[in-house]
C-alpha positions in Angstrom: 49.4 20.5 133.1 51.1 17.1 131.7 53.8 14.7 132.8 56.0 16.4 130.3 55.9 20.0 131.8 56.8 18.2 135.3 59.2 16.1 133.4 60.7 18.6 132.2 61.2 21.0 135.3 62.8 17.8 137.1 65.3 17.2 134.5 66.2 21.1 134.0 66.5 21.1 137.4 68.1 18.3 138.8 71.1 19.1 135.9 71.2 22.9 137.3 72.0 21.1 140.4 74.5 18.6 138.8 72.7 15.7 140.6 72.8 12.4 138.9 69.5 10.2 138.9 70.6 7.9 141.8 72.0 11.0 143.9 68.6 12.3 143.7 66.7 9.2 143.9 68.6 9.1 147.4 68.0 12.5 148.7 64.1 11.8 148.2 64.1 8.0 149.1 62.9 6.9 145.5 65.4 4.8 143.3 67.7 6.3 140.8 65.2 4.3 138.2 62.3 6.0 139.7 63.8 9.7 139.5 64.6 8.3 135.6 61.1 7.1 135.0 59.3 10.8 136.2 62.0 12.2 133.8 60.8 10.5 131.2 57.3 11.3 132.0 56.6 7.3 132.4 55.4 7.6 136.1 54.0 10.6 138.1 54.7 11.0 141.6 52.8 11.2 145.2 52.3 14.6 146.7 54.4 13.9 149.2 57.0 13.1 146.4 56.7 16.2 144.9 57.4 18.1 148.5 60.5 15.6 148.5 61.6 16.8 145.4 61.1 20.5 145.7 62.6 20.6 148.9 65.8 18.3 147.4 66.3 20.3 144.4 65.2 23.9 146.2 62.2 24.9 144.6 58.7 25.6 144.9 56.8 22.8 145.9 53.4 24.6 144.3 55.2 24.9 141.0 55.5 21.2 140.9 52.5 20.3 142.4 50.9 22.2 139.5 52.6 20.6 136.8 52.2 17.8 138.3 48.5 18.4 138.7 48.1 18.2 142.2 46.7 20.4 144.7 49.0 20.4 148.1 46.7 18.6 151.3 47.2 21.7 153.1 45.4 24.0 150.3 42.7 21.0 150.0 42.1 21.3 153.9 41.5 25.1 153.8 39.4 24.5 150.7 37.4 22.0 152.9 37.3 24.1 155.9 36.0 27.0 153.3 33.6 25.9 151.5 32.1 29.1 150.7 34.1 31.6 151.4 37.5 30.0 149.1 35.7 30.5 145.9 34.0 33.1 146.7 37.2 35.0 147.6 38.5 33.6 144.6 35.9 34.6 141.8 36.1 38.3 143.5 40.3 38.1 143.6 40.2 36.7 139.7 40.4 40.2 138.0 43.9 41.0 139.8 46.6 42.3 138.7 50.2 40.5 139.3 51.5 44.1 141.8 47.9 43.5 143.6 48.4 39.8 143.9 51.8 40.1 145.1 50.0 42.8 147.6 47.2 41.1 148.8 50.0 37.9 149.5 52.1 40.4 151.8 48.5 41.1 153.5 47.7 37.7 154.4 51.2 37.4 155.6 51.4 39.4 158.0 48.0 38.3 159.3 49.1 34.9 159.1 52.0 36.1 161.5 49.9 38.1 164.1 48.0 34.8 164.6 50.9 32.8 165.2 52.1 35.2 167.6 48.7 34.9 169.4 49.0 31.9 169.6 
């Protein structure tokens, strides 16, 4: 994706919101300037900026992370932990269709659950 798609998304949302530039800059500790300058597409921010944000202006964190073209550390780290089986699981999974994607998601949650609970 590109600045502009990110740039974009922040403006559209932050006006949905009817938050000024230095009322968000404050609710994700960046300067009103800052929140201006990602706007505009003249800066890109952190990861951890982008979690800011989502979580500010109440939106997916992954859809901003992809525009902004960034992966989030906790995806990289199960990448890393996966090496094989990730795109492996991926190249078999690419084929899906959006109902079995949105299935195979409501799997892996409720496995995710059961091994919280065992924990």
């Amino acid at each position: 994706m590109t600045a502009t798609a990110l740039s974009e998304k922040l403006y559209e949302l932050r006006l949905e919101r009817n938050l000024g530039v230095r009322e968000l800059g404050r609710l994700v500790d960046v300067s009103g300037m800052h929140i201006s300058n990602l706007e505009k597409g003249k800066a890109m921010p952190s990861t951890e900026l982008v979690q800011r944000l989502a979580e500010a202006l109440a939106t997916s964190a992954d859809e901003l992370l992809f525009l902004a073209g960034q992966v989030d550390p906790d995806v990289v780290e199960v990448i890393h932990n996966n090496p094989l089986s990730v795109p492996s699981f991926l190249r078999s999974a690419k084929n899906l269709t959006p109902k079995q994607w949105e299935t195979l998601q409501a799997q892996v949650d409720e496995m995710a659950k059961k091994t919280r609970r065992k924990k």
